[in-house]
One Martini backbone bead per residue (centre of mass of N, CA, C, O) as a GRO file, in nm:
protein
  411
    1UNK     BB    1 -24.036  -0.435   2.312
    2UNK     BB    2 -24.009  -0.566   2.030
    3UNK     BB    3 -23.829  -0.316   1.904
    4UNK     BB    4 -23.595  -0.403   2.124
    5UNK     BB    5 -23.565  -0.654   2.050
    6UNK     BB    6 -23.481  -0.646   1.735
    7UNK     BB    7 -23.263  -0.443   1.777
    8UNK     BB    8 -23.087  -0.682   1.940
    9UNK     BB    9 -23.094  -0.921   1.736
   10UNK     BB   10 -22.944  -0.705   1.491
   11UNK     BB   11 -22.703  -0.685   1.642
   12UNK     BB   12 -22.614  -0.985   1.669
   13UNK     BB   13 -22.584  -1.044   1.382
   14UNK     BB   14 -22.380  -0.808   1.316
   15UNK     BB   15 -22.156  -0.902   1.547
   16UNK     BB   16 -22.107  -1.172   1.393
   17UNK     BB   17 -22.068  -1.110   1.133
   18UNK     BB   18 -21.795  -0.906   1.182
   19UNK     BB   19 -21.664  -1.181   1.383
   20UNK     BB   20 -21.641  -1.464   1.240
   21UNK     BB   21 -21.352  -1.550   1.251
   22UNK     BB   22 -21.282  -1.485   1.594
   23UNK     BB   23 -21.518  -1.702   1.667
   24UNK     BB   24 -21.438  -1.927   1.548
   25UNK     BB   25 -21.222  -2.001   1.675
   26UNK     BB   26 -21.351  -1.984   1.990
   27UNK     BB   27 -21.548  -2.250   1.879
   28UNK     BB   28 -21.335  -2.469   1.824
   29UNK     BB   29 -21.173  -2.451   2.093
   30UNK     BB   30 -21.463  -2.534   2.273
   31UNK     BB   31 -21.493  -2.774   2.135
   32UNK     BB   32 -21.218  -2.953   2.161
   33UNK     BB   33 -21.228  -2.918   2.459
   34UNK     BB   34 -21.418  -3.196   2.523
   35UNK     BB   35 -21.229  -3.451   2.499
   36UNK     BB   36 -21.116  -3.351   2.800
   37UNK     BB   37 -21.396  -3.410   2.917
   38UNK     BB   38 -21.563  -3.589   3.154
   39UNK     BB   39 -21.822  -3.654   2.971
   40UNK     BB   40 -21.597  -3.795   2.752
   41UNK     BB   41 -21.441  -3.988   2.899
   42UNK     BB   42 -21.604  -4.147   3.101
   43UNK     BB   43 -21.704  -4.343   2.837
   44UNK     BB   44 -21.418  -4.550   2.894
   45UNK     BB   45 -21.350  -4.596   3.179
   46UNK     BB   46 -21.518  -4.882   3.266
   47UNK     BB   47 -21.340  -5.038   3.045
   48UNK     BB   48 -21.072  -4.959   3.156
   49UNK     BB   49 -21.159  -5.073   3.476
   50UNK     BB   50 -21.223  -5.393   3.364
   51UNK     BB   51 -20.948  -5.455   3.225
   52UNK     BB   52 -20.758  -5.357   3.497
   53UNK     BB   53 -20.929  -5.391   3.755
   54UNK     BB   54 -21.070  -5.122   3.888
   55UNK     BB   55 -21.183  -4.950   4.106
   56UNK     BB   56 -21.324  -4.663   4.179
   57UNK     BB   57 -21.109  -4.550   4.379
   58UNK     BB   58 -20.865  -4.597   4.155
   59UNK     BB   59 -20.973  -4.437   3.913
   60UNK     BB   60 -21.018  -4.190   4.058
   61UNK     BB   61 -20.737  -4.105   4.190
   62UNK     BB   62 -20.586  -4.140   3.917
   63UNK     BB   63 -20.742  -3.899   3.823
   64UNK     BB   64 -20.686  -3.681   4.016
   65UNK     BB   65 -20.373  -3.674   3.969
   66UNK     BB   66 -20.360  -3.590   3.675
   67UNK     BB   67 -20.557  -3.355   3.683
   68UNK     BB   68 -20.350  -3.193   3.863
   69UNK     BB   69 -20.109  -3.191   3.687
   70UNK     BB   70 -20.237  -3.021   3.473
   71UNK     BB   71 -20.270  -2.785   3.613
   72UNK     BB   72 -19.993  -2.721   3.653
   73UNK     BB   73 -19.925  -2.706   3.366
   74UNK     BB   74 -20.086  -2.446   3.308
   75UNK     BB   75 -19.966  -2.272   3.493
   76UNK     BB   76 -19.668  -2.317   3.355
   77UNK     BB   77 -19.802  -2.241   3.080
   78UNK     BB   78 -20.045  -1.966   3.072
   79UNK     BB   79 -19.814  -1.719   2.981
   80UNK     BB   80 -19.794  -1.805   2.635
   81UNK     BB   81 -20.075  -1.640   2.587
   82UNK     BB   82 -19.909  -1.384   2.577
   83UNK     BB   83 -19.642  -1.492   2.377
   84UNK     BB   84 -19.854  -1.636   2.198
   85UNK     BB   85 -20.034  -1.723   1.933
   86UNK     BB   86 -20.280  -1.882   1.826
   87UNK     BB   87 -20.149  -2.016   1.553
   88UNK     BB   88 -19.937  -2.138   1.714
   89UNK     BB   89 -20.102  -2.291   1.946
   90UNK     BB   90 -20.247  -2.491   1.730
   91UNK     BB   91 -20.011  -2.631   1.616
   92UNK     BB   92 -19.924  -2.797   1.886
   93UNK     BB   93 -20.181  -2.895   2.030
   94UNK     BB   94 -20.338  -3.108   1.797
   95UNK     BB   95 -20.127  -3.295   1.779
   96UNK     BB   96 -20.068  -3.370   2.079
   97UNK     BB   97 -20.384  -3.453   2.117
   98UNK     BB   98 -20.319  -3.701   1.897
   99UNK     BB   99 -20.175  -3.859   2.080
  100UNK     BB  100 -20.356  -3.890   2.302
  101UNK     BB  101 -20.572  -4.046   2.152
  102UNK     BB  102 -20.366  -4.297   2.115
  103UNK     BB  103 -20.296  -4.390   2.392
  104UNK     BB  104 -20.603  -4.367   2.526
  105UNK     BB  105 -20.654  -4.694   2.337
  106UNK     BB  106 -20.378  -4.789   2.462
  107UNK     BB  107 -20.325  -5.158   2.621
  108UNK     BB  108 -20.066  -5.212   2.677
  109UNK     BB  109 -20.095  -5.024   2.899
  110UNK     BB  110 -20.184  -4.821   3.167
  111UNK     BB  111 -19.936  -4.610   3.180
  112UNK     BB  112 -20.045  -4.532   2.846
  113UNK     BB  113 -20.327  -4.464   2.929
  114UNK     BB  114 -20.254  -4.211   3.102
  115UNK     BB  115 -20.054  -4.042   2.918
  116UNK     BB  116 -20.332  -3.998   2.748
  117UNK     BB  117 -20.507  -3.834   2.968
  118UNK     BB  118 -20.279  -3.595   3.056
  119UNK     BB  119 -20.300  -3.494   2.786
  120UNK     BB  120 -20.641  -3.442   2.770
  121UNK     BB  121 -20.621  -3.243   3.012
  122UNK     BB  122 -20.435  -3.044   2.922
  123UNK     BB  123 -20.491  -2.959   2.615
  124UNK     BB  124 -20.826  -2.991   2.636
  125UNK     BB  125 -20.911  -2.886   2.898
  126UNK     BB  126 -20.713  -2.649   2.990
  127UNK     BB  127 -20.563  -2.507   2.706
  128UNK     BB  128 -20.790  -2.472   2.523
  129UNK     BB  129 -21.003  -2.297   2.742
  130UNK     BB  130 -20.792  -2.089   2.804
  131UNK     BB  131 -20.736  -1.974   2.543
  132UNK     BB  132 -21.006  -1.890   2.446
  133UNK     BB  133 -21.085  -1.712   2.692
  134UNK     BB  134 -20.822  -1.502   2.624
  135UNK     BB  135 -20.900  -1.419   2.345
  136UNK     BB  136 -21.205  -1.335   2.407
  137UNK     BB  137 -21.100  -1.106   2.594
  138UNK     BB  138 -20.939  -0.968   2.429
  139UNK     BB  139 -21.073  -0.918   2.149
  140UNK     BB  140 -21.269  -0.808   2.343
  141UNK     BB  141 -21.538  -0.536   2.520
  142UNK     BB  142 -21.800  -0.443   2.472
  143UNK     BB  143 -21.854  -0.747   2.377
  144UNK     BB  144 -21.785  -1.004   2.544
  145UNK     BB  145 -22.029  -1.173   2.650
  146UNK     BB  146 -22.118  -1.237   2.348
  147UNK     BB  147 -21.872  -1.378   2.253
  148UNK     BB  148 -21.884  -1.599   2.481
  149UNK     BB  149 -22.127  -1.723   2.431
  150UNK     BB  150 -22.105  -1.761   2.088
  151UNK     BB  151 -21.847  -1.953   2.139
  152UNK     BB  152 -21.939  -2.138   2.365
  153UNK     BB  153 -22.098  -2.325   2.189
  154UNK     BB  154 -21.932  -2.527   2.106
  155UNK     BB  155 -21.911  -2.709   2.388
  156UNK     BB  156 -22.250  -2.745   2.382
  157UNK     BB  157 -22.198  -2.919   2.109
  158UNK     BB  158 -21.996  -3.129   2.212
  159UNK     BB  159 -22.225  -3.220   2.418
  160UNK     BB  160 -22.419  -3.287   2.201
  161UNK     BB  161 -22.247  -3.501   2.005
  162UNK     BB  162 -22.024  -3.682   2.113
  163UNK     BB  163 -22.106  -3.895   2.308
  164UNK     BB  164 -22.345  -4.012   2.148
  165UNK     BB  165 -22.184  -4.074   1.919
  166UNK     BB  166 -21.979  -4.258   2.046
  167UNK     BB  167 -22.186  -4.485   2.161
  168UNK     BB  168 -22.249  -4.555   1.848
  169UNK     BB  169 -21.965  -4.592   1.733
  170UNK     BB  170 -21.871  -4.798   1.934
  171UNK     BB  171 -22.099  -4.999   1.860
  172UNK     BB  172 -21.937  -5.045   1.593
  173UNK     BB  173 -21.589  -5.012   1.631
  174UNK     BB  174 -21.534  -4.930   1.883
  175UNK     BB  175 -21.351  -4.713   2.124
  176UNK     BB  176 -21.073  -4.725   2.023
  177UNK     BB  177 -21.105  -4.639   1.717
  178UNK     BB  178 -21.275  -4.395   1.766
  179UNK     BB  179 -20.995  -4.235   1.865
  180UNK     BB  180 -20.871  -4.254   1.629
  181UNK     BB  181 -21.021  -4.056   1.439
  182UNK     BB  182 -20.986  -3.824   1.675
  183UNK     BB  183 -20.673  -3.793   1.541
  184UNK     BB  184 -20.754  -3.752   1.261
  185UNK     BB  185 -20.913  -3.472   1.305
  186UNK     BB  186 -20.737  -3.298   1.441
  187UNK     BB  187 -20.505  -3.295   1.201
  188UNK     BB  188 -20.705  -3.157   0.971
  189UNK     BB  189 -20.783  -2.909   1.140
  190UNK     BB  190 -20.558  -2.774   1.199
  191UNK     BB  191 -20.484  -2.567   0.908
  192UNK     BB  192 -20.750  -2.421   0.957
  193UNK     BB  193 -20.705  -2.304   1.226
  194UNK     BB  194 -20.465  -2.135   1.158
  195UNK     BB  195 -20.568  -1.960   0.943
  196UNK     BB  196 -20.829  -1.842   1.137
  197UNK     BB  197 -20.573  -1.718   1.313
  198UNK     BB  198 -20.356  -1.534   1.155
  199UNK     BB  199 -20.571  -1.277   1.271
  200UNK     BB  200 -20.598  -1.030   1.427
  201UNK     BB  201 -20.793  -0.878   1.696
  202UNK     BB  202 -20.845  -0.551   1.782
  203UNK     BB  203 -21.053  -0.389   1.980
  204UNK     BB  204 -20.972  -0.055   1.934
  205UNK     BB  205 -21.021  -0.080   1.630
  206UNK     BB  206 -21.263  -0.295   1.636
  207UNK     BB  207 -21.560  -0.278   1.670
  208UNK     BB  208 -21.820  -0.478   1.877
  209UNK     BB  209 -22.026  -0.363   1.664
  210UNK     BB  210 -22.216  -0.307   1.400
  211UNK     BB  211 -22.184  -0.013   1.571
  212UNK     BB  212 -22.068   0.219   1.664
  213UNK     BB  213 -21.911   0.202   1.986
  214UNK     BB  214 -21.856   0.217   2.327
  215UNK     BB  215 -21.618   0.164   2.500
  216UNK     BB  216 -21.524   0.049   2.789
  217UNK     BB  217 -21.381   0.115   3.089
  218UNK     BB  218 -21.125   0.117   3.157
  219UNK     BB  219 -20.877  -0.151   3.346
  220UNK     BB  220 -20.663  -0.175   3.497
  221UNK     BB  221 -20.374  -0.388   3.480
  222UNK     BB  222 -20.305  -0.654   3.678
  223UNK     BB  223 -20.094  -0.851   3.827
  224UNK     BB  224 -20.054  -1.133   3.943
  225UNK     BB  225 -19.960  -1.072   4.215
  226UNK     BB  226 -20.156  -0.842   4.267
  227UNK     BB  227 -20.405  -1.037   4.273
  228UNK     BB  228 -20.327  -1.234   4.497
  229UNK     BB  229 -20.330  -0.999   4.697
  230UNK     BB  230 -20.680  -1.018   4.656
  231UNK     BB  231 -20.960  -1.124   4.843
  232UNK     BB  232 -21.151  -1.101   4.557
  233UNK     BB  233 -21.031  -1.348   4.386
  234UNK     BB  234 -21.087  -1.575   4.559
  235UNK     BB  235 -21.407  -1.567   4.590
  236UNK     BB  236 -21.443  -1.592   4.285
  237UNK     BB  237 -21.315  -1.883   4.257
  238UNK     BB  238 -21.510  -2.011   4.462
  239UNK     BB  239 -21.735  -1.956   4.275
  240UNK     BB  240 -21.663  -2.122   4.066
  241UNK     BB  241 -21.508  -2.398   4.129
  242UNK     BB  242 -21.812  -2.600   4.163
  243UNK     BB  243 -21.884  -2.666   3.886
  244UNK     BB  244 -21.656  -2.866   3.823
  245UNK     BB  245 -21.656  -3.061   4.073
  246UNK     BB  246 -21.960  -3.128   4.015
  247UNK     BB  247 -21.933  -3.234   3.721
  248UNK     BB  248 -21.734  -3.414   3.730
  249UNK     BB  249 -21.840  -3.616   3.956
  250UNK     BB  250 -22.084  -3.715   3.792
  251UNK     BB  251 -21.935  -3.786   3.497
  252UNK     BB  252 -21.717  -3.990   3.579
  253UNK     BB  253 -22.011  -4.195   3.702
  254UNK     BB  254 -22.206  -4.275   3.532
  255UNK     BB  255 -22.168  -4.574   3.475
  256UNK     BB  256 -22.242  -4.630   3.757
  257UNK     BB  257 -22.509  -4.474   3.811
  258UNK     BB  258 -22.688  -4.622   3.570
  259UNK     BB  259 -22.630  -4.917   3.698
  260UNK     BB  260 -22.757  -4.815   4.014
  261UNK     BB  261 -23.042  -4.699   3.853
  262UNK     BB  262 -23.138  -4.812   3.591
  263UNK     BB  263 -23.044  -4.708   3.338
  264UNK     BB  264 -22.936  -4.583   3.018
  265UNK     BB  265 -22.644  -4.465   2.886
  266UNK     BB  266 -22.806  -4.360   2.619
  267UNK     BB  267 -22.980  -4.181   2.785
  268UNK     BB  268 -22.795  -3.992   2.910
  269UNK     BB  269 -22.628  -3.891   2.653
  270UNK     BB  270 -22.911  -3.792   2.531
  271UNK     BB  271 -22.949  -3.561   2.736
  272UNK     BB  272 -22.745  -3.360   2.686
  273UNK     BB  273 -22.854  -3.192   2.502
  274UNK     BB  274 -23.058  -3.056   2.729
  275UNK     BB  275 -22.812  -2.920   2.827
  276UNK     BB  276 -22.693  -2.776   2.565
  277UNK     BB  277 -22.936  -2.588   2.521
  278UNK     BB  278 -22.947  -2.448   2.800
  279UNK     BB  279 -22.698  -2.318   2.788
  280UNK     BB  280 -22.734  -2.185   2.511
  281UNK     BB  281 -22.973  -1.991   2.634
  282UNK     BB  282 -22.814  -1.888   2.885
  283UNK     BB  283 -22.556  -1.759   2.780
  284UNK     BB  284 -22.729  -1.541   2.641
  285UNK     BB  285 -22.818  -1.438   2.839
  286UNK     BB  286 -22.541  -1.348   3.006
  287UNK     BB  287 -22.421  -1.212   2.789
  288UNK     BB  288 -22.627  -0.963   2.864
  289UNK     BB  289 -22.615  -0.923   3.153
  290UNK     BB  290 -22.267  -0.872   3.119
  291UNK     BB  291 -22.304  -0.626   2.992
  292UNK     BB  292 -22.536  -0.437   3.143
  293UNK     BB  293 -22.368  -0.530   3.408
  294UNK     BB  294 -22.193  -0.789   3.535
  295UNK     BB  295 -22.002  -1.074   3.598
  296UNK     BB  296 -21.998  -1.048   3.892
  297UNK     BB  297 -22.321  -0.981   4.007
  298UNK     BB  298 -22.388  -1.302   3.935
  299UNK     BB  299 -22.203  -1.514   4.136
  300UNK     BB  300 -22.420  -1.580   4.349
  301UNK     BB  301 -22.644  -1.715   4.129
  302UNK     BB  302 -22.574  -1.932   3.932
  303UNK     BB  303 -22.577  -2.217   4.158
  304UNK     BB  304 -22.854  -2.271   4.162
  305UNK     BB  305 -22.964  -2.471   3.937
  306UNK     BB  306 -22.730  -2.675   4.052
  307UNK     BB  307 -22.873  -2.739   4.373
  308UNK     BB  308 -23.116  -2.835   4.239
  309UNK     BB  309 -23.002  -3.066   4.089
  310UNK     BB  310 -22.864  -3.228   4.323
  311UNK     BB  311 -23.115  -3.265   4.465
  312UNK     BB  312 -23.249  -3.443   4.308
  313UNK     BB  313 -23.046  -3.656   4.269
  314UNK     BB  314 -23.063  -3.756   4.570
  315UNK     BB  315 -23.415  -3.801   4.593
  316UNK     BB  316 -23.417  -3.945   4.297
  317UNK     BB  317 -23.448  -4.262   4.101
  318UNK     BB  318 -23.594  -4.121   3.824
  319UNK     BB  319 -23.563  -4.138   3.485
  320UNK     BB  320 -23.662  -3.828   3.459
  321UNK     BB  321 -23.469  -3.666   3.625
  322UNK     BB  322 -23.267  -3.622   3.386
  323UNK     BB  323 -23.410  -3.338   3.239
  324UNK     BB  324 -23.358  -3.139   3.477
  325UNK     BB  325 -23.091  -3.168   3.558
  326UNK     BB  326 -22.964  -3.096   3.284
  327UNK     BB  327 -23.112  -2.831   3.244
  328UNK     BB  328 -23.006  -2.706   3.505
  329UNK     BB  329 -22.727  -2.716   3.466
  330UNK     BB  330 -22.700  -2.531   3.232
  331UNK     BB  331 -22.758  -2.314   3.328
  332UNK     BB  332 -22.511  -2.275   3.515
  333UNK     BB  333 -22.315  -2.343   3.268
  334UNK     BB  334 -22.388  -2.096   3.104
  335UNK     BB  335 -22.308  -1.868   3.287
  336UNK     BB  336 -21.997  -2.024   3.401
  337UNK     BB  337 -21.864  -1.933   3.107
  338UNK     BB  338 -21.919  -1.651   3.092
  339UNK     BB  339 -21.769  -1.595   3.378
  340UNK     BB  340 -21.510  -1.725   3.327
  341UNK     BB  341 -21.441  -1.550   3.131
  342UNK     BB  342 -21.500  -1.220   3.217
  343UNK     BB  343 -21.396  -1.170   3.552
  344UNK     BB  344 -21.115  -1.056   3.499
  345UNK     BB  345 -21.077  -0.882   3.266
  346UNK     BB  346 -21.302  -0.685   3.454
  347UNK     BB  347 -21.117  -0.702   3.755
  348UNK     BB  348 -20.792  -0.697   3.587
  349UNK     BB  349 -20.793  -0.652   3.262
  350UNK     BB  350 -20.578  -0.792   3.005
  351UNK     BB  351 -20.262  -0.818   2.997
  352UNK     BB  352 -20.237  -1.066   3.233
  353UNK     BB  353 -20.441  -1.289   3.173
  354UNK     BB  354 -20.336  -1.564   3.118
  355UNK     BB  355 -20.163  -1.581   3.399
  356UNK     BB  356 -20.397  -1.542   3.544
  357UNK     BB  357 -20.611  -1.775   3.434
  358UNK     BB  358 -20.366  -2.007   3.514
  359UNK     BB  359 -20.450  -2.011   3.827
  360UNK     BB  360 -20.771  -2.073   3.791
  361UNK     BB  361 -20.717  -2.307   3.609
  362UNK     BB  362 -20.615  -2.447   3.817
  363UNK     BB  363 -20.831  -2.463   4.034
  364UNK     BB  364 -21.028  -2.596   3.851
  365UNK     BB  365 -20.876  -2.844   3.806
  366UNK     BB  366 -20.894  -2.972   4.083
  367UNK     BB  367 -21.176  -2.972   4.149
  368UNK     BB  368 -21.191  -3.186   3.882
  369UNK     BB  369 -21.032  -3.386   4.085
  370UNK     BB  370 -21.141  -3.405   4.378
  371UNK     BB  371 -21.416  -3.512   4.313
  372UNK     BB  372 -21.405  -3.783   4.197
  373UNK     BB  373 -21.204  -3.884   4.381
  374UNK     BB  374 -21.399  -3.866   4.650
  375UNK     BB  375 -21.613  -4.031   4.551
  376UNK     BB  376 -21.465  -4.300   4.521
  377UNK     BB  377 -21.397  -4.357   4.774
  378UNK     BB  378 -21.731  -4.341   4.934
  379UNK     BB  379 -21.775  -4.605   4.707
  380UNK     BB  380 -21.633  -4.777   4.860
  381UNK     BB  381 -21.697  -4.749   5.151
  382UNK     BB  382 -22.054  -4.721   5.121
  383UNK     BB  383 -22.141  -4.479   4.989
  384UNK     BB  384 -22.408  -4.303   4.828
  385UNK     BB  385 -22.535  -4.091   4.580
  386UNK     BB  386 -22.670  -3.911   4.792
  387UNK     BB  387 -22.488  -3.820   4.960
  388UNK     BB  388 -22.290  -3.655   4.756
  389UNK     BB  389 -22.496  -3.453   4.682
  390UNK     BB  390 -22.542  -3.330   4.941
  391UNK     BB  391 -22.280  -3.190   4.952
  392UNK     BB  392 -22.283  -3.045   4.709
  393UNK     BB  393 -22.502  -2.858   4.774
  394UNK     BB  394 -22.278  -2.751   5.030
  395UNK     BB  395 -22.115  -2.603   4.820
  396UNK     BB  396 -22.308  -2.400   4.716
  397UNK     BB  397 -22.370  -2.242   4.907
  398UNK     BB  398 -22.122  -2.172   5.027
  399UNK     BB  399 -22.008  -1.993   4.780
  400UNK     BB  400 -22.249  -1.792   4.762
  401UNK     BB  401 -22.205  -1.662   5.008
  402UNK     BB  402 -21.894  -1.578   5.002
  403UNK     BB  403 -21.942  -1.377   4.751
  404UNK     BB  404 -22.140  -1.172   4.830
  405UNK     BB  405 -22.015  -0.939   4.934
  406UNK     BB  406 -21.810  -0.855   4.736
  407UNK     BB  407 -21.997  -0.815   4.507
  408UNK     BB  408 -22.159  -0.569   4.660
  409UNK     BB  409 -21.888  -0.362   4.673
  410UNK     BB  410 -21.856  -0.364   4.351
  411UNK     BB  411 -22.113  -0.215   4.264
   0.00000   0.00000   0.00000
């Protein structure tokens, strides 16, 4: 047993040491994708609905429409990742996100303000983990689970460091300078990322492994319209899509969370570690899980540890529920990150990925607006955070029932 852990090991340290160039690239990818995401923003909305006076049903709404928005933007542009390098789009993208954060810290108007979160919703929370997606999973093949585990550690780090980072230097310069930093880090690394990615790396040519090793058994690969009218391709999107809703839902309302359960906001975002270790010790389970046996096989089972988190948070508003409930959320994330990125690629080929995943990926930013936004409706209504909690609950598990034959008859 020992001696099987250790060839494991050193078989990943070889597969990550002869692939540093092409994972650093996914790395970098979904580190930078964390700017766009709700655990990020959510950390400005307060001062924003202060500043013009909006209710939470107001700023969520306004949070669901643009990211609505976003959504249609990524499936409207999704297939650019089959037809464009990543060189090309990274030149693209990382200054176009650098002026989304200079807009979202200028109170000029709340318009200036909302146009500013449209762009780091499209191009960081959508096309930013669109793209690391589509290319590590064309990139890789016989090692893609371990690829995205090793990858998506960026998302982790990003969890893990920026929150707190955020609520620090904002304690120090204020909200809006740290925006601005935060544009010229972007600035600085385009040249750098576009360098890491200027080489293509092909799978069939390069082996995925330290050790000459067999390839997975190709599956043809079928176009958008043909997944379109596949019924396993909904029930998997419907399995995916809870960890965005409820994820989002949480993170968008943190600052009322905190305020009204009498938290410090300070611990809440240093709690993120607890979620990023977890995510991070998670991936790399299901990263070998799904190299194992498959990522389909996985999908009934992921959002377990979620609806028990959201459990926890239904029924006690005890400071301490913070560390397991990060943890629950991190395992269901570090799993559902894997799954996320693996199972078009394994269920549907390779050729039309992009296409396929900008599908997914508008309906996964749907989920991620529609949560945040009527949990805001709920709370203008008088409905408190147990009650939302527990709908969560209710979406976890129908999802999961719902995707279960469907996986039962694919292994």
């Amino acid at each position: 047993m020992i001696a099987l852990a250790r060839a494991s090991l050193l078989s990943t340290h070889g597969f990550i040491a002869g692939n540093l160039r092409w994972l650093g690239v996914g790395f970098v990818l979904f580190f930078l994708s964390s700017l766009g995401q709700t655990y990020f923003i959510g950390l400005s909305i307060g001062d924003i609905r202060q500043e013009f006076d909006l209710s939470h049903g107001d700023i969520g709404l306004l949070n669901m429409v643009l990211t609505l928005l976003s959504g249609v933007a990524v499936f409207a542009t999704g297939k650019w990742s089959d037809q464009l390098s990543p060189r090309k789009l990274i030149a693209i993208l990382l200054p176009v996100l650098a002026v989304g954060a200079v807009l979202f810290q200028s109170l000029v108007s709340l318009q200036i303000i909302l146009l500013g979160l449209l762009i780091l919703r499209i191009f960081a929370q959508g096309f930013l983990t669109h793209i690391a997606f589509v290319v590590v999973g064309r990139w890789f093949n016989a090692r893609r689970g371990m690829a995205i585990a090793v990858t998506s550690i960026g998302q982790n780090i990003g969890q893990m460091l920026l929150p707190v980072s955020f609520v620090a230097l904002s304690a120090l310069i204020g909200w809006r300078t740290s925006w601005i930093l935060i544009a010229v880090m972007l600035l600085l690394l385009t040249p750098f990322l576009m360098r890491l990615a200027s080489s293509e790396r092909t799978a069939e040519a390069v082996a995925d492994t330290a050790h000459a090793g067999e390839p997975d058994q190709s599956v043809r690969s079928l176009t958008r319209a043909e997944v379109l009218r596949r019924p396993e391709f909904h029930a998997y999107v419907f399995a995916i899509l809870p960890m965005a809703l409820v994820v989002n839902t949480i993170f968008f309302h943190q600052v009322h969370l905190t305020e009204t359960r009498g938290w410090g906001l300070d611990a809440f975002t240093a709690s993120y570690s607890v979620m990023a270790v977890s995510t991070i010790l998670a991936g790399f389970g299901a990263g070998w899980l799904v190299d194992r046996f498959s990522a389909v096989a996985l999908l009934p089972y992921y959002l377990i540890p979620l609806l028990v988190a959201c459990l926890l948070l239904a029924v006690s508003t005890a400071p301490w529920i913070m560390v397991p409930f990060m943890a629950l959320v991190g395992i269901s994330n570090g799993f559902s990150l894997n799954l996320y990125g693996a199972v078009w690629a394994e269920a549907f080929g390779t050729d039309h990925l992009g296409a396929i995943r900008s599908v997914v990926t508008m309906i996964v930013i749907f989920a991620a607006a529609v949560g945040p936004g009527g949990a805001g409706v709920l709370l203008d209504m008088g409905f408190g955070f147990g009650t939302i909690y527990f709908l969560l609950c209710a979406l976890c598990t129908i999802a999961s029932a719902v995707v279960w034959p469907f996986t039962y008859r694919a292994q």
